[in-house]
N, C-alpha and C positions, 0 to 999 in steps of 0.2 A: 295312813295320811295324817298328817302334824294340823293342829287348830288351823295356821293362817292359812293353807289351802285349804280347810273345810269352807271357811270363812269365802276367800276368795270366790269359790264356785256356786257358794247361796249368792255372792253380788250378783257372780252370770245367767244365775238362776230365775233371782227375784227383784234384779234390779238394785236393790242395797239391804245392806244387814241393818239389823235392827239390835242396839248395845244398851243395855239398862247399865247405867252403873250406881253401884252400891254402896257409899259410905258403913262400913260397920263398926260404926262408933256407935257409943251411948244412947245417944241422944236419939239416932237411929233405930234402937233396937225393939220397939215396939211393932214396927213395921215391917224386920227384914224377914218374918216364916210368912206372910201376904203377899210380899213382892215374888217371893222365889216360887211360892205355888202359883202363883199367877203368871210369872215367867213361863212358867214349865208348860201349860196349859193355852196359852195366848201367841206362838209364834215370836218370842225374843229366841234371837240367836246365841248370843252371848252375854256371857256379863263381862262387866270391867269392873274391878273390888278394887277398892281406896281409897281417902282422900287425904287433904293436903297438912290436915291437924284433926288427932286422936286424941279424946277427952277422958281416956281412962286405959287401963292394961291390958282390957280382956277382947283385943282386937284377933288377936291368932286362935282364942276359940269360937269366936263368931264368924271367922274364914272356916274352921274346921265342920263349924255345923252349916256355911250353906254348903261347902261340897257336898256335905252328907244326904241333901234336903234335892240340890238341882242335878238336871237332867241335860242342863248346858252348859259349855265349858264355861269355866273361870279363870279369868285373864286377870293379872295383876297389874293394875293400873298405880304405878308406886309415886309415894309423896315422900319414900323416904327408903333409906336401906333394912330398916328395923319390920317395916311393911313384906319383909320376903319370907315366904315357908311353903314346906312341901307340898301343900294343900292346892297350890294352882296347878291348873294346863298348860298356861303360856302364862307370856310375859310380855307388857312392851316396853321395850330396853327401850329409856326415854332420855333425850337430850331437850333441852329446854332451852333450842339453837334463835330463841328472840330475845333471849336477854346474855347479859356477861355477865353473870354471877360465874363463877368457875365451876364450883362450888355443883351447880346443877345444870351447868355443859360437859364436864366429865370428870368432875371428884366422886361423887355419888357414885357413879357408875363403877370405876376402879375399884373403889371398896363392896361395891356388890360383885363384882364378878366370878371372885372366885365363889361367894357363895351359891351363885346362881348356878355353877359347872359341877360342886358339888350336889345340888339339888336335879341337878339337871333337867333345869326348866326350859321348856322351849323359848326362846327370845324373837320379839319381832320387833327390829330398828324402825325407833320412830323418834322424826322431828315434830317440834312441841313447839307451837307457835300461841301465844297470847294477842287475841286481840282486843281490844276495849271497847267495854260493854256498857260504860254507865256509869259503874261504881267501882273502887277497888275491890277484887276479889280475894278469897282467900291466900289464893299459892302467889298474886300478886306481894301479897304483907308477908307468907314463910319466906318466899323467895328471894326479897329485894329486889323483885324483877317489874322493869314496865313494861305494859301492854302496849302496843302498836295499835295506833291511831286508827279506826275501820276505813276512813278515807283516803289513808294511803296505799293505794292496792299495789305501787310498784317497789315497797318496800315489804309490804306481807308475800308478795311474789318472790322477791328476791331471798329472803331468809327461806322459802318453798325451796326454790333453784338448789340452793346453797344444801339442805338437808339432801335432796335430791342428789345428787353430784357426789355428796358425801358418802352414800351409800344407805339411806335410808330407806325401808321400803314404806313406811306410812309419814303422811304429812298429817299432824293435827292440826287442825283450827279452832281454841280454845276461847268461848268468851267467858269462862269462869262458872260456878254452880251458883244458882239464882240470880243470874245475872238479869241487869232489866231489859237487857236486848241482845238477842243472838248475833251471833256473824248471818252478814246480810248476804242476800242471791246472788247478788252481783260481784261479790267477793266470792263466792264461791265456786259460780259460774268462769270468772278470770281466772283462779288459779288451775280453776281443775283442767282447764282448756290449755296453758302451759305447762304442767310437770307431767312427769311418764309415769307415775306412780300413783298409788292411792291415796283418796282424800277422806280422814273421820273429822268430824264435823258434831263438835257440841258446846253447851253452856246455852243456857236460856229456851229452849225447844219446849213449849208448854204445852202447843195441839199438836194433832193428827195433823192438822192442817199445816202448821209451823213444819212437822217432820216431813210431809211431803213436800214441800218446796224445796227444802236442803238437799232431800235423795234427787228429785229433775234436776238443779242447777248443779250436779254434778257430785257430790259424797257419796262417798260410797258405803263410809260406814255412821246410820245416824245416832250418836249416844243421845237417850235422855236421863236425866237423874231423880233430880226432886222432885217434880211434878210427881212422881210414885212415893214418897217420903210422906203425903196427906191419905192420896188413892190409888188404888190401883184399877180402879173400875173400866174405866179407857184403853187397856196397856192390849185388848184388841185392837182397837181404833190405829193405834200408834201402826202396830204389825201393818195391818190395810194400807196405810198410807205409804210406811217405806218399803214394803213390798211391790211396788207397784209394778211389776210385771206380770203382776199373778192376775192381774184385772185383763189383759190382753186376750 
């Protein structure tokens, strides 16, 4: 059985996945052998390894040592083509269908593919939707992309629709890392109630509390990030809350 059907049957299972995802950059690196034992240890499902700007070279051996270190797969959550190597489980082959940069609706992708066939990475099509958090985010500034307004819900729907239709199987809902405020319930609640497909749902998720709302109002997959970047001491707490079928 391939990652996203593992993936899918912990949602049926438990309600929704729970996705740490991992920056392993620099700046990072003090933290990432704490996070991953405590991953291992605490009920995360997955990781998602990336982000949007790398502060130095030594990015493909700190993928090489958390393979070496977790117990759960590693999805590569790409901010770029140079982000790809053998070291992952999957992949989500990502279109970033809320903005028009070309560039990162389907140049990226071309130039990754044959690597990706070569490597032969699992890929799981996903639309990448940004929504606005507060403050410009990172992949806002690499990407020359804007975020969509949180109060526009029939335009974050429509860019859903649109990935949907296209053939994507995941919809992300991005309010960016440290953002000062997540994508709201109600936002999440509408789209998920309109498209046929899966909904991950992250940027800004600080509690337990925070992550069990997103997983009820319909995500299926909840990433959090930073918030494990200071501690990891919570990262059961987190489990409990997006799990929540295991309470029934």
């Amino acid at each position: 059985m391939n990652v996203f059907s593992k993936l899918k049957n912990t949602v049926k299972e438990k309600g929704a996945c729970f996705i740490v995802l991992l920056d392993p950059d620099n700046k990072n690196n003090g933290q990432i052998d704490d996070c991953i034992d405590s991953a291992n240890e605490n009920g995360v499902d997955a990781f998602f390894i990336g982000g949007s700007f790398m502060m130095d070279s030594s990015y493909h051996k700190r993928v090489r040592k958390i393979k070496s270190k977790s117990n759960i797969p590693l999805i590569l959550f790409p901010g770029g083509v140079n982000q790809i190597n053998e070291y992952f489980d999957a992949m989500l082959f990502m279109s970033l269908i809320s903005g028009r940069n070309t560039q990162y609706l389907i140049g990226e992708q071309v130039i990754a593919s044959p690597i990706v066939k070569d490597l032969n990475i699992e890929t799981i099509p996903t639309g990448y939707i940004l929504i606005e958090s507060g403050k410009p985010t990172t992949v806002e500034i690499i990407s020359g992309t804007q975020s969509i307004p949180s109060d526009r819900m029939d335009i974050i729907l429509s860019h859903a629709l649109a990935g949907q239709f296209l053939g994507m199987q995941l919809i992300y809902l991005e309010a960016g890392s440290g953002a000062k405020k997540r994508v709201q319930d109600d936002v999440i609640k509408y789209v998920s109630k309109e498209i046929n497909i899966d909904l991950v749902v992250g940027g800004g998720i600080s509690t337990p509390e925070d992550a069990n709302n997103v997983a009820l109002s319909g995500a299926s997959y909840v990433v959090v990030g930073s918030v494990f970047e200071s501690s990891t001491l919570r990262m059961n707490e987190f489990a409990s809350a997006i799990h929540y079928k295991n309470k029934s």
